[in-house]
C-alpha positions, 0 to 999 in steps of 0.5 A, a space after each residue: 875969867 879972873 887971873 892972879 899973879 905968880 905971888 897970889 897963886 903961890 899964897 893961895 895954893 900954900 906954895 913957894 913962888 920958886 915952886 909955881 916957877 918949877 912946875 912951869 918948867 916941869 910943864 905940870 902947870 901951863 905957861 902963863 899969858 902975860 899982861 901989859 905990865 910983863 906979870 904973869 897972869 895964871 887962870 884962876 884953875 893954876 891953883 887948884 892944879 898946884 893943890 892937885 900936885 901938891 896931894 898927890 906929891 904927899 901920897 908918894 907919887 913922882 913928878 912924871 906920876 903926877 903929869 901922867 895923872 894930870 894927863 888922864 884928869 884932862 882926858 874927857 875919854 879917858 878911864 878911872 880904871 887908868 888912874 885905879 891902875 896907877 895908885 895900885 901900882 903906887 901902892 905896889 911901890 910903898 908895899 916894897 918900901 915898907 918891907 924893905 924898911 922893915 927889914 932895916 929896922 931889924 938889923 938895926 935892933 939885932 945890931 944893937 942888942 949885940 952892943 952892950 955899949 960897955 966895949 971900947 969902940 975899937 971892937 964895936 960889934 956895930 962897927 965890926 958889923 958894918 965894916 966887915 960884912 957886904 950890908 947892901 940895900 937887899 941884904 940883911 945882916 944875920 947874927 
């Protein structure tokens, strides 16, 4: 089996050296043997689990998602209907985020058309807006 250095891992699967480091403490990649020199020598497999990590990162998912994921993927008995079960709950996940990201949208808008931005800033309906009434993560500012 061909093994590769910490630098050679990093260029090939588009990552930091600091990032291979990271996912070894994370024990999202194995430990490293080491050869007679003291360098790392990662199994030629450590780059295609980093892109792995990497993809599913871009999809949303979380470190621990991800070793949970990886954990099935190595799991010979293991069942797609987990991992189905995991991206449905991401998708879950996302699904609130983009409601409550929508709902940012519209009190930003709503904030906005109630400044013509001709007022002096003392009495700024924005500012009035924000520092008047309780705009916690779950509330929407109502006009």
């Amino acid at each position: 089996m061909q093994t590769f250095t910490i630098g050679k891992v990093a260029r090939q699967a588009g990552v930091g050296v600091e990032t291979v480091r990271f996912y070894e403490r994370e024990g999202l990649i194995p430990s490293p043997l080491r050869g007679a020199s003291g360098y790392r020598q990662y199994p030629e497999t450590t780059v295609s689990r980093i892109r792995f990590i990497r993809r599913a990162k871009s999809l949303g998912f979380s470190l621990r998602e991800i070793r949970e994921l990886l954990s099935l993927r190595g799991d010979p008995a293991g069942s797609s209907a987990e991992v189905k079960a995991c991206a449905q709950n991401k998708i879950a996940v996302i699904e609130q985020k983009i409601h409550a990201l929508r709902r940012m949208k519209k009190t930003l808008v709503d904030l906005t058309d109630a400044c013509d931005g001709c007022v002096p800033v003392r009495v700024c309906p924005i500012l009035d807006a924000l520092g008047t009434r309780d705009v916690g993560q779950n509330e929407q500012l109502s006009f």
